[in-house]
N, C-alpha and C positions, 0 to 999 in steps of 0.2 A: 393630397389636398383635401381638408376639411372641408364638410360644406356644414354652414349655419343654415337654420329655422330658426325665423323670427317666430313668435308666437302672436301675433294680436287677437285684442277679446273686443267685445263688442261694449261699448259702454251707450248707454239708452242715452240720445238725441236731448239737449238743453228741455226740447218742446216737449217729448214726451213723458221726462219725469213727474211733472206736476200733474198727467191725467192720473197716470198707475197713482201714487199721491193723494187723489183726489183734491188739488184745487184748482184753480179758476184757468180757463183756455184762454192764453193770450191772442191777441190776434194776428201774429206770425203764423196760423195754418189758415189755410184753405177750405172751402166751403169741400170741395171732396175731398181732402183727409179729415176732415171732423167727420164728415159722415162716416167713413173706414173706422175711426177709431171707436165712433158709436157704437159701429157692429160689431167691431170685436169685444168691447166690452159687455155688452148687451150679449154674446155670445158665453163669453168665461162664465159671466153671472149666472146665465142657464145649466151650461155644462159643467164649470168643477163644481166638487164634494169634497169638505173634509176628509170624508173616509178614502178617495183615490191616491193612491201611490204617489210618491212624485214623479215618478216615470211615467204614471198615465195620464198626472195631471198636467206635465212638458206636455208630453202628446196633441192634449186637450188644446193646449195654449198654441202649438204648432199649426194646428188643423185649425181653428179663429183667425191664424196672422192669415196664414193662405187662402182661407175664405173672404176673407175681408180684403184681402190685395187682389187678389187675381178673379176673385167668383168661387160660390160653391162647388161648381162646375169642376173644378182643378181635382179640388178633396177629393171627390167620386171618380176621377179618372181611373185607368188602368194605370198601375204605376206609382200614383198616388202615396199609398201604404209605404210602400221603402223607401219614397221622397223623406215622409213623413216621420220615419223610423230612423232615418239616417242623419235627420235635424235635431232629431231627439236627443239622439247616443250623444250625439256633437254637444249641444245641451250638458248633456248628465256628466259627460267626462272635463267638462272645463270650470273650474270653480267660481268664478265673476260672474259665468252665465248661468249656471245651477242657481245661483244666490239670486239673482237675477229675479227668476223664474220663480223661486220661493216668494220674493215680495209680491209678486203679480200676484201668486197663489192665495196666499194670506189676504190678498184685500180684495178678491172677489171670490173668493173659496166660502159655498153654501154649506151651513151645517146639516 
């Protein structure tokens, strides 16, 4: 007996295209994920650089979603690092979410 794997990829949420995008926030979210989304972006904007890899700019973008969802607090845990490493790889080896990831990169990636 053969066994199938599905593959599913992750495709970004109706709502959240239009932030990465940058326009206008309709009012299907909530006063606390608008403020999550604020931090992560206000996060990216700080942390990527052109000059970072894409692997460390995944990284970059991994370590903002989890700060922004859960608390800084998580990022700095013990543990933390291969969470982070292991989302990443996840990231790098699947092509819809690398692309993904590129767009993020591109629109708040500091020269």
């Amino acid at each position: 007996m053969k066994t199938e794997i599905r593959k599913t990829t992750w495709s970004p949420a109706k709502e959240f295209l239009p932030i990465i995008l940058g326009k206008e926030i309709g009012d299907q979210f909530e006063e606390e994920d608008i403020a999550k989304l604020e931090l992560f972006e206000k996060g990216l904007a700080n942390e990527l650089k052109k000059e970072d890899t894409i692997e460390q700019a995944v990284a970059k973008i991994v370590k903002m979603a989890v700060a922004a969802e859960f608390g800084a607090s998580l990022v700095a845990a013990k543990g933390a690092k291969q969470m982070i490493e292991t989302i990443t790889n996840g990231i790098m080896h699947d092509s819809e979410l690398r692309r993904q990831a590129l767009l993020i990169i591109d629109r708040f990636a500091n020269v």
